[in-house]
C-alpha positions as CSV (number, residue, x, y, z in Angstrom):
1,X,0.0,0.0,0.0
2,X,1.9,3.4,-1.0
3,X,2.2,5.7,1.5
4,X,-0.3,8.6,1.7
5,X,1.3,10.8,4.1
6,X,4.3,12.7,4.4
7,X,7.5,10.2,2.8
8,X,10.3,8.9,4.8
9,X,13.6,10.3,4.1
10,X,16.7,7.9,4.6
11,X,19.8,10.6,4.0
12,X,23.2,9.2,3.4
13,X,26.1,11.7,3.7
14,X,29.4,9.5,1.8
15,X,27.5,7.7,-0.4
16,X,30.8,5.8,-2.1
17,X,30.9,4.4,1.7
18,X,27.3,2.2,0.6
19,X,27.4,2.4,-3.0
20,X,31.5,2.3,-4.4
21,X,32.3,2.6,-7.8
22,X,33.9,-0.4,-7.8
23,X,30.9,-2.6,-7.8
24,X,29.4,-1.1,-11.3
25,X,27.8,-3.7,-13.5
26,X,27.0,-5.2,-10.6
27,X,23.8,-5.5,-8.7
28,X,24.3,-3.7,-5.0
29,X,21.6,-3.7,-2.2
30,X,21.3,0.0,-2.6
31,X,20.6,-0.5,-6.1
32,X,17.6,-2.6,-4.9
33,X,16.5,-0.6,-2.5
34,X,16.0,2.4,-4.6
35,X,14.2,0.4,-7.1
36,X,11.9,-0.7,-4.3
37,X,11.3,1.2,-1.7
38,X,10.2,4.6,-3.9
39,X,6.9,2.7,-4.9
40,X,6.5,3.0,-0.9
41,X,6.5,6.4,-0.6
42,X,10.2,6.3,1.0
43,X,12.8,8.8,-0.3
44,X,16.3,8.3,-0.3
45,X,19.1,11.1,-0.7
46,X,22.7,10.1,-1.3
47,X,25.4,12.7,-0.7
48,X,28.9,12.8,-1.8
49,X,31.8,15.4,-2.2
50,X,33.1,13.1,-4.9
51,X,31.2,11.1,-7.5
52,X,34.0,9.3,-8.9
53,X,34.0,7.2,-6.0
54,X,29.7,6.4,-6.4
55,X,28.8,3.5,-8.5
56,X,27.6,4.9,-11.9
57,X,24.2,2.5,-11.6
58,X,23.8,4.0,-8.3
59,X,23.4,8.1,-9.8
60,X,21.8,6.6,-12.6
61,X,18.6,5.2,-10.6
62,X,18.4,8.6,-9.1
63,X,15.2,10.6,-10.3
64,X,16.5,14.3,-8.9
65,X,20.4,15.4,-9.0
66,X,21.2,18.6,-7.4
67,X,25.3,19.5,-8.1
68,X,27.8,22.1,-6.1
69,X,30.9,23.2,-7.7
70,X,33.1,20.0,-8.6
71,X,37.1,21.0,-8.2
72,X,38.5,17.6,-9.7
73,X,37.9,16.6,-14.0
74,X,37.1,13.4,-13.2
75,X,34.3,14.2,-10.9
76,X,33.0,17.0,-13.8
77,X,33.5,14.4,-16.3
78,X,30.9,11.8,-14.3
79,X,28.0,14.2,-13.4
80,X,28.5,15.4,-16.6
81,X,27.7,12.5,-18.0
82,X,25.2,11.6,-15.7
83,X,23.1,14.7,-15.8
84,X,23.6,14.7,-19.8
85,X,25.5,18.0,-20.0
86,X,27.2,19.6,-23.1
87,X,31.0,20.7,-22.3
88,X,30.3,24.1,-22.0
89,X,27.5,23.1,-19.1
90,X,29.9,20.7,-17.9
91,X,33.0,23.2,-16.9
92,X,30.7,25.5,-15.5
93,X,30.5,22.7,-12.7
94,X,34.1,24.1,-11.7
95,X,33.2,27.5,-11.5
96,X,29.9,27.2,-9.5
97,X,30.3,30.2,-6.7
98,X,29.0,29.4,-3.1
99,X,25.1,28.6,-3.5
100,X,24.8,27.9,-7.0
101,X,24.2,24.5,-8.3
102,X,22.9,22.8,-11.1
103,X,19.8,20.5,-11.3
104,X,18.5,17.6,-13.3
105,X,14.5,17.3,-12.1
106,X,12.3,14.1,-12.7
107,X,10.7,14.2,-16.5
108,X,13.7,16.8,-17.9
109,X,15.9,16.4,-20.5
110,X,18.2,18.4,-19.4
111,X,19.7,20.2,-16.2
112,X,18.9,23.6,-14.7
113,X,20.9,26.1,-13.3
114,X,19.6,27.0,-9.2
115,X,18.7,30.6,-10.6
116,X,16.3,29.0,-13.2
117,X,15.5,27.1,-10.0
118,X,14.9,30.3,-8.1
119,X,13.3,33.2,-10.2
């Protein structure tokens, strides 16, 4: 039975600490969970200062991506991807000032910046 009031939030701050890159291509219990437990009104967030380190399957199951500046390439390189930016979209990543991010929304092909977000 979904859940008809307010949803459950499970927050994860280090997310490569559940859900390492090393274990891409293959089927976690995190991967699992987030295919489940939405469908029950339960919400996860997974936090990281460095992507790289997620499993790509992992950011891929997740519906809403919010992004602060990125200092390392490699960590561009993989939201990037992830949140289907151009090259241009994707080095502005780097140069995100203190309270800007960037964010790819359920049903959107492609990411916003947060003052799209907030005007």
């Amino acid at each position: 039975m979904p859940n008809t009031g307010l949803p459950h939030v499970i927050v994860c701050e280090e997310a490569h600490n559940i859900a390492p890159a090393r274990f891409e291509g293959q089927e976690t219990i995190v991967e699992k969970m987030l295919r489940e437990m939405r469908k029950f009104g339960e919400s996860i967030w997974l936090m990281d200062q460095r992507p790289l380190a997620v499993s790509r399957d992992i950011l891929g199951l997740c519906a809403t991506i919010i992004c602060l500046r990125l200092q390392y390439a490699s960590d561009v390189g993989k939201v990037a991807d992830t949140m289907h930016l151009n090259q241009e979209q994707a080095l502005k990543l780097q140069e995100l000032k203190q309270g800007e991010a960037v964010a790819l929304l359920p049903r959107m092909s492609t990411a916003i910046p947060s003052t799209a977000i907030l005007s």
